[in-house]
N, C-alpha and C positions, 0 to 999 in steps of 0.2 A: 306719485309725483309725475312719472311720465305722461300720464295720462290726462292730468290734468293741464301738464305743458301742450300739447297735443292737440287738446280740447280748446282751449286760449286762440292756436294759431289757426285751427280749423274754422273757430267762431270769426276772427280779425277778416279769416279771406272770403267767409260767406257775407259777411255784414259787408266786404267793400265790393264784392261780386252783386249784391241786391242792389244797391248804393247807384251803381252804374251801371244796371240792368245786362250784367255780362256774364251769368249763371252760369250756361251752357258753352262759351265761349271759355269760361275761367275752369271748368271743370276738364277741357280737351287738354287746355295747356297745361293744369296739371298730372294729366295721365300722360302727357310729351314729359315732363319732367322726371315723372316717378321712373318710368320706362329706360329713360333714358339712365338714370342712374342706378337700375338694377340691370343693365344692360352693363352699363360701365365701372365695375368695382374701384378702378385706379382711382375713378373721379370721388367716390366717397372718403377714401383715404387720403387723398389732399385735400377734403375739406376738412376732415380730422383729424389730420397731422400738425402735430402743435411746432412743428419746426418752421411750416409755411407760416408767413405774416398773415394777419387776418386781410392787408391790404393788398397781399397778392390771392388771397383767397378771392376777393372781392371782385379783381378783375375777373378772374377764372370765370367767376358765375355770369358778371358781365359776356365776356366775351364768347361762354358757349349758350348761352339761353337768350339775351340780348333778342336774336333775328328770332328766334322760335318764340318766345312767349312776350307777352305787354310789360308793357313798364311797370304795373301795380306787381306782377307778379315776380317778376324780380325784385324789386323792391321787397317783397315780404322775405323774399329767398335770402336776402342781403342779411335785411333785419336777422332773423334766426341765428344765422354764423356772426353777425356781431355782436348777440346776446351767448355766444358759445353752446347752440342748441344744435347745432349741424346734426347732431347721433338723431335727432326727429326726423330729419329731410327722406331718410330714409326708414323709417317703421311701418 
């Protein structure tokens, strides 16, 4: 199952990476992102702590990825934690 959730979100960001020819651009910001949240353990735990609202989760991701990575990529980041897949963001 994981893997084929995994597979789904990997295909969604290479099709919208090709889409609007930003391969190489979308692949930096998500090694900024992976990084960042293997870097930072608190932050996977407030996306996985079911006590936070999914709508304060939301800003979180807003307000630390915002300046560092594009609007498509936040947007997928969003999508994920409001389909309750956050335990992917980090695999």
């Amino acid at each position: 199952m994981a893997k084929l959730v995994i597979k789904r979100y990997a295909t969604a960001l290479f099709d919208i990476a090709t889409e609007e020819s930003k391969m190489q651009q979308y692949e930096l910001e998500v090694q900024t992102i992976v990084k960042a949240l293997g870097d930072e353990p608190d932050f996977t735990g407030i996306l996985q702590n079911q006590k936070i609202t999914l709508d304060e989760k939301l800003k979180v991701i807003e307000k630390v990825f915002a300046s560092q990575v594009s609007a498509s990529i936040v947007g997928l980041m969003a999508l994920v934690v409001k389909k309750g897949r956050q335990q992917f963001l980090i695999q």
